[in-house]
N, C-alpha and C positions, 0 to 999 in steps of 0.2 A: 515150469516151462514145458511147453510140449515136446513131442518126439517124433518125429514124422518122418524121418529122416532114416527107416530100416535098410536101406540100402542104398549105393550111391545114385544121383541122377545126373545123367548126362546127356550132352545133344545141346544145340547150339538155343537161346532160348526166344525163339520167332515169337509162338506163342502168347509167348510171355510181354514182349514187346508192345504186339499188338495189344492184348487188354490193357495194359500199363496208356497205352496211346489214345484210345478210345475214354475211359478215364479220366484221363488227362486232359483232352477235347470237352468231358462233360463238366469238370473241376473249374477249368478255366473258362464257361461262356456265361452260363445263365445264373450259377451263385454271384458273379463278377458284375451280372448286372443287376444283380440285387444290393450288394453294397455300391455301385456307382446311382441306385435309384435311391436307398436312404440316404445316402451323405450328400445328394445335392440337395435333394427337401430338408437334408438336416441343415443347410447353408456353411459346409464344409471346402476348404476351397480343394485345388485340382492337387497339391503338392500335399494335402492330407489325408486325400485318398490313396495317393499314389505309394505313402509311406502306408496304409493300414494293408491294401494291396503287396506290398512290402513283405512286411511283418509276418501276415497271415498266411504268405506261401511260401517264401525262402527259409526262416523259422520253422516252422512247420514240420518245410520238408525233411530239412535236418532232423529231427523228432522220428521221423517216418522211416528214414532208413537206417536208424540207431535202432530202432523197435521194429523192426523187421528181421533183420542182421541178428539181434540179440536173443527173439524169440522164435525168431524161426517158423515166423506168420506174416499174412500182411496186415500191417497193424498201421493204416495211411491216416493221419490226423492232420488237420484241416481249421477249421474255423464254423462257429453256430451259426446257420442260418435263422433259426428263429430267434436268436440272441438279435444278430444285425436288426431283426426289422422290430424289436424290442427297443432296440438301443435308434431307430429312425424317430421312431415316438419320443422319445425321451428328449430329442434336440430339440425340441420346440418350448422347453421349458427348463433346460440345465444347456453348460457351457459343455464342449469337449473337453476339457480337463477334467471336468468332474465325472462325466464317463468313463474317463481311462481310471480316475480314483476306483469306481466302483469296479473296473474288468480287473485292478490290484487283489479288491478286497473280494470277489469273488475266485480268484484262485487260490488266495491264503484258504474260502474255505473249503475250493474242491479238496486241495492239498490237507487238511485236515481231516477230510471224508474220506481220504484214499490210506492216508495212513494210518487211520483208525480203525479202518473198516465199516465207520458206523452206514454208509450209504445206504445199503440196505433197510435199513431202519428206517432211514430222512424218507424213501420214497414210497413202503410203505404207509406212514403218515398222511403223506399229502394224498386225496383220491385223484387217481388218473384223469376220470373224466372230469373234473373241475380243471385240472391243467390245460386239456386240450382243450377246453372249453377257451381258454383264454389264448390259446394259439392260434386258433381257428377266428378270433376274435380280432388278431395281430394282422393275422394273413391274407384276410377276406379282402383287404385293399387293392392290394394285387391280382386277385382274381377282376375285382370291378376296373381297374384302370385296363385292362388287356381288353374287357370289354368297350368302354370308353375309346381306347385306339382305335376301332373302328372309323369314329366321325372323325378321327384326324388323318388316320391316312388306309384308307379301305383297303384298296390294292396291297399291300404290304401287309396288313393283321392278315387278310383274308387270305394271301395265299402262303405266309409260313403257317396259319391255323390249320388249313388245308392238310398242307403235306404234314402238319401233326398227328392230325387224328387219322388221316389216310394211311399213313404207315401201324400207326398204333394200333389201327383195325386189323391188319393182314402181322401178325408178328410173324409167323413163316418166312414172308418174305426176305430173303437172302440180301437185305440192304448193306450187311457190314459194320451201320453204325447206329445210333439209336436215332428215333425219331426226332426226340429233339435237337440233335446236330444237323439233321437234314432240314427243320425248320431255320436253323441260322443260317445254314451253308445257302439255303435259298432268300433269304431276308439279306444275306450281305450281297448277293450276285445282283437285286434289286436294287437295292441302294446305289452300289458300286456305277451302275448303267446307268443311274439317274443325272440327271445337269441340276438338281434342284437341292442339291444338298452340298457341304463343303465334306463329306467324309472322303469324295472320292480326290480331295487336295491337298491333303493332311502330307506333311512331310513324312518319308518311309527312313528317314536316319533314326538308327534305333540309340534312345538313351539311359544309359544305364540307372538305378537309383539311387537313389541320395539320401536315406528314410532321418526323416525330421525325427526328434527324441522329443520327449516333453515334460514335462512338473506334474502330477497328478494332482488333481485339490480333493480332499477328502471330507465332504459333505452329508449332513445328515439325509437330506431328498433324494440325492443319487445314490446314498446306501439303500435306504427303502424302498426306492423306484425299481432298482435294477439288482441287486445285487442276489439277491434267492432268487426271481425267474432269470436269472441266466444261467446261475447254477442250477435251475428245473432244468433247461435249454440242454443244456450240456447232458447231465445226469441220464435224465428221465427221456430225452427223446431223440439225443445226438447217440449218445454214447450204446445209450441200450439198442439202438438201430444196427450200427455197428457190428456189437456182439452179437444181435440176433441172424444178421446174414452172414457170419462168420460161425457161427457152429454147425446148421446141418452141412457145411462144406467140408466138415471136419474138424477144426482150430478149435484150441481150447484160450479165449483170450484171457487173460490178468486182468481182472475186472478191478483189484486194488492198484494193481500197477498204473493203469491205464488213467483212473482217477488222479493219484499223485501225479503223475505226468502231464495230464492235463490243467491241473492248477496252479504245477512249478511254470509250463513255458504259456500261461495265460498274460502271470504276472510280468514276462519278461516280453511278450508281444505288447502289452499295452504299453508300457514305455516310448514305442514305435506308433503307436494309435492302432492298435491291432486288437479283435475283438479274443472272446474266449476261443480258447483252443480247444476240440473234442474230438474224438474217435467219427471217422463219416461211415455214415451207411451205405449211399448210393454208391460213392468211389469203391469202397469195399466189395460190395457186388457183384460190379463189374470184372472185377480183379479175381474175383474167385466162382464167376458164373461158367467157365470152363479151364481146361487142362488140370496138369496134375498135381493135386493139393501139397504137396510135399515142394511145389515149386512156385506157387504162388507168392510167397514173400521173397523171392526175383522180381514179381513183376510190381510188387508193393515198393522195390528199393530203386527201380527203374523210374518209378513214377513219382518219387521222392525225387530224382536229380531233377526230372522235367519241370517241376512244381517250382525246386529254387531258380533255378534260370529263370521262367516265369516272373519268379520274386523279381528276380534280379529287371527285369527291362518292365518295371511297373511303371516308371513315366508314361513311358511309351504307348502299353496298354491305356491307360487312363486317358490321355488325350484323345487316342484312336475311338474311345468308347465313349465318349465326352463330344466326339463331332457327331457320333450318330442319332439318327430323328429317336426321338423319343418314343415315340411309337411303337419302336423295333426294340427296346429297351423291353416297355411294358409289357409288350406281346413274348419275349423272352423269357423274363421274371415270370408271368403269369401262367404262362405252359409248365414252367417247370415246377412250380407249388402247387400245381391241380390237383394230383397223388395225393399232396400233403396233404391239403385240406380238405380232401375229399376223407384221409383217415382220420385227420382232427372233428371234423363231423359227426363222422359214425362213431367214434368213442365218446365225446361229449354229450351226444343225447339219445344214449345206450339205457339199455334197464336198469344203472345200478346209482348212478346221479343226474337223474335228466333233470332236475329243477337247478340243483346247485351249477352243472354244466351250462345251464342257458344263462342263468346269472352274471356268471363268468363269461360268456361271450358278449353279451349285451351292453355290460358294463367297459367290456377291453376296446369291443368296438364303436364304445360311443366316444371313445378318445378322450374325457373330458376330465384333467386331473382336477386333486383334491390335495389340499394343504401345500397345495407344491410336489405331488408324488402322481405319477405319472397313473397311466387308466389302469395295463397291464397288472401292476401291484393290487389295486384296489378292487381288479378282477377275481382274483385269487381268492380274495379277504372275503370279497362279498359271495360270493361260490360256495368257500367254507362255512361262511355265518349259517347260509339260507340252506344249504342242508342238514346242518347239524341243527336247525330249529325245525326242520318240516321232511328229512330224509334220512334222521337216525338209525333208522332198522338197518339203513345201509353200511354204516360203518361198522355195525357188528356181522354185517352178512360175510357172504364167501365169494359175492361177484366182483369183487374190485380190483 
């Protein structure tokens, strides 16, 4: 456990607040429309989202400030982004049952990983860039539907794009909050003004949740499909995010803890429909992108109570997001994966697996499963085949 704590701190904790806030702003828009964009294409109804919504922030949060509190860091866990848009694929070919089977059997084996310590090992093995190569291969959807939004509704891509990259460009500028809050906070002022939509008729009585529990069915396709790329998801790109904008801040994170922890409240979120659970980056970040380290996990246990409330009025959210154009959806999702896959890019077809990386993306993004196991999977498979037959030197090299 760290020790940060050489002398006491005191003063009321504003600071602290605000990032916790901003955070909390970013926690709750654009991941939220990334699982309300898979689980309607996944043909999930509004009271299964509301419960994965559920699940994945009031859960969570409790997680978040037990491991904050405990280690004396902020240590904010959340939910895989690139698992969700894993697990959107996946619906088109397994039921949700069998999903939540596979988010079981994927914490039995984070939680294995964590208490064994073998993780290090598991992620050595696999090569980086064949992973991202199938990430990048996941995500690219989303970048082309924000595109796409355009012909549906111009005025709205084009002016939260705008104030996207307009703010992005000037980061000096003393805005307050990040660019892509100002993208939504202008896309809902749009909508809101409009007569052409029902979002601005939406009942404002907030209703608490009710999270549906469920049976998990335990299937051989939903094992293979999903079960190791979500624990890549988790491992390899959630959790190492995480740790890596948490050390030069200072924090020394429990890279074993964090893994067991992540596998034990995976298995108890999916009971709920809630996907894996992992250490966030971005939320992290934010939390520890100013004031003084020693007091950051304040603004981590801050941002923990916000997240459960959150949890808690997830009806509420879901319908509210459920009346909005779709447009505003996509253009949301898509601004805020551009980072992503603009880093799954440049890793995937890096010096050190550019054949097997393109593989892996080619294959992820042609969607098109085999034997019943989704693209994602067979991305992996075929990444690893094609370099280890035509990019050997690389797995004895040092670039990986």
């Amino acid at each position: 456990m760290q020790q940060t704590n050489a002398k006491p701190v005191t003063g009321l904790p504003i600071a602290e607040f605000l990032n916790a806030f901003v955070a909390f702003l970013f926690a709750a828009t654009a991941p939220v429309a990334i699982i309300l964009s898979v689980s309607l294409n996944g043909g999930l109804s509004e009271i299964d989202i509301a419960s994965w919504i559920f699940a994945v922030f009031a859960i969570n949060g409790v997680l978040s400030i037990a491991m904050s509190v405990s280690y004396r860091q902020p240590l904010v866990f959340l939910w895989t982004i690139p698992g969700a848009i894993l697990v959107g694929q996946a619906l088109d070919t397994i039921r949700f049952t069998e999903v939540i089977g596979a988010y079981i059997l994927t914490g039995l084996l984070l939680l294995l990983l964590g208490l064994t310590g073998w993780i290090k090992k598991v992620m050595d093995w696999l090569p980086q860039p064949i992973v991202m190569g199938m990430v990048a291969g996941a995500f690219v959807n989303f970048g082309l539907d924000w595109i796409r939004a355009f012909a549906d509704d111009f005025l709205l891509v084009a002016a939260m794009s705008v104030v996207f990259f307009g703010l992005s460009a000037l980061p000096r500028l003393p805005t307050g909050l990040p660019p892509l809050i100002w993208a939504l906070i202008v896309g809902t002022w749009l909508i809101l003004f409009r007569s052409d939509t029902s979002f601005a008729d939406l009942d404002l009585i907030l209703t608490l949740a009710a999270p549906r529990s469920y049976v998990p069915e335990f299937t051989l396709a939903a094992t293979m499909e999903l079960v190791l790329p979500l624990a890549i998801t988790v491992v390899a790109l959630q959790n190492a995010q995480g740790i890596a904008v948490l050390k030069p801040a200072g924090h020394n994170p429990p890279v074993n803890a964090i893994t067991t922890w992540c596998g034990f409240m995976s298995m108890l979120t999916a009971l709920y429909g809630g996907i894996s659970t992992c250490l966030t980056g971005p939320v992290n970040a934010i939390l520890v992108a100013s004031g003084d380290p020693r007091r950051h996990w304040i603004a981590a246990s801050m941002l923990g109570v916000m997240v459960i409330l959150f949890g808690l009025c997830a009806p509420t959210v879901t319908s509210w997001l459920i009346a909005a154009p779709a447009a505003f959806l996509s253009t949301l999702a898509g601004l805020a994966l551009l980072r992503t896959l603009q880093t799954a890019f440049q890793s995937a077809f890096g010096p050190a697996f550019p054949l097997g990386g393109l593989i892996a993306f080619l294959v992820t993004f042609g969607g098109i499963p085999m034997l019943n196991i989704g693209a994602p999977f067979w991305g992996l498979v075929f990444g690893v085949l094609a370099s280890l037959l035509l990019e050997r030197q690389a797995f004895t090299g040092n670039n990986r």
